[in-house]
N, C-alpha and C positions, 0 to 999 in steps of 0.2 A: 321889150319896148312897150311901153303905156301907150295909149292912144285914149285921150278925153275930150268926147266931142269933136272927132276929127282930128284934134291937135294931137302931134305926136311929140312926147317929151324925153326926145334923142340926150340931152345932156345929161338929165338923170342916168340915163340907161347907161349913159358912159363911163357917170359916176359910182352906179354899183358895179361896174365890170371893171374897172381903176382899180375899185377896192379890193373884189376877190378874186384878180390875178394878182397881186399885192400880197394878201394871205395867203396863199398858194403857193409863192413865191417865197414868203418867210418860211413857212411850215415846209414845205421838202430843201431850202439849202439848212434849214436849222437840223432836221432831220438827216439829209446827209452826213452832216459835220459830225454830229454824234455816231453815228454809225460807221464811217470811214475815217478812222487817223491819221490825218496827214492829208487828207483832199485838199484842193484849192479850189477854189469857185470865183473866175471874173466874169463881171458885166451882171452881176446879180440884178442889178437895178436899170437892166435898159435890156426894154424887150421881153420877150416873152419865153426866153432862152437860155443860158447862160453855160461856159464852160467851165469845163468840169477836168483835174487836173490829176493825175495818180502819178506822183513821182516815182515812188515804187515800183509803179507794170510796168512789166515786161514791154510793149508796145502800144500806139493805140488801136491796133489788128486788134491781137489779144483781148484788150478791154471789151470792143465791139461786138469779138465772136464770145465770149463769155456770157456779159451781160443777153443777147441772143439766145446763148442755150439754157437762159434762166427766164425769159418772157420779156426780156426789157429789148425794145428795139433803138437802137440810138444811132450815131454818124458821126465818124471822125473828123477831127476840124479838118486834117487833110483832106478832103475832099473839096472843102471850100478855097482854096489854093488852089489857083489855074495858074497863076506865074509866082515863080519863085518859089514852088515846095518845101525846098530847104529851108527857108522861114519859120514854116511850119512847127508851135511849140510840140514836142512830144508829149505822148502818154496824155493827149487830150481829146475829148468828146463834146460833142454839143449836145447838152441835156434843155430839151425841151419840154415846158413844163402847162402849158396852154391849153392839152387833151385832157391831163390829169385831174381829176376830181379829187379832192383834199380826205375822202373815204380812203381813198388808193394809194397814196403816199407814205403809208406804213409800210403798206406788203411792195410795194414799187424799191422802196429803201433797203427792205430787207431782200430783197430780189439781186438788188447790186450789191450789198454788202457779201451774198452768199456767191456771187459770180466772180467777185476780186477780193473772196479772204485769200486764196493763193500767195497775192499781191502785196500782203500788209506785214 
């Protein structure tokens, strides 16, 4: 945040932080895709989060503890489901992308691609 003469210029700051969770946001689902055949990715475009779909895995256990014993910490949508579980898409995660530095997105990609090649 700028601060000119007192004045703080809050919308800018909002507008470069728009931007580069925006690039952030293209750069690791593009990078996923590539990496993972057959992923699905909804809600790309709202929030700061987006699911993340392995029709293939086994579970989304599996995916969770996987991605886990390769450095990637993530949460399965199940979790966000207090009523009605069974709703619940399988073989899904919520991959949050907000901590990420756009340096990290290679080795983050490749982290998951090496945790659910089992998967593919």
């Amino acid at each position: 945040m700028r601060v000119y003469g007192g004045r703080v210029f809050y919308p800018a700051h909002l507008a470069r932080m728009r931007l580069a969770y925006k690039r952030r946001m293209e750069t690791f689902a593009a990078a996923l895709r590539a990496a993972l055949p057959g992923v699905e990715l909804d809600g790309v475009h709202s929030g700061l989060h987006f699911l993340l779909t392995l029709p293939q895995a086994e579970s989304e256990a599996a995916m969770v503890q996987a991605a886990a014993q390769h450095g990637v910490r993530l949460r399965g949508l199940s979790e966000y489901y207090m009523a009605r579980p069974e709703l619940c898409r399988p073989n899904t995660v919520v991959a949050g992308y907000s901590a990420l530095k756009e340096d990290d997105i290679p080795a983050v990609t490749a982290a998951l691609a090496g945790a659910w090649c089992s998967f593919l």
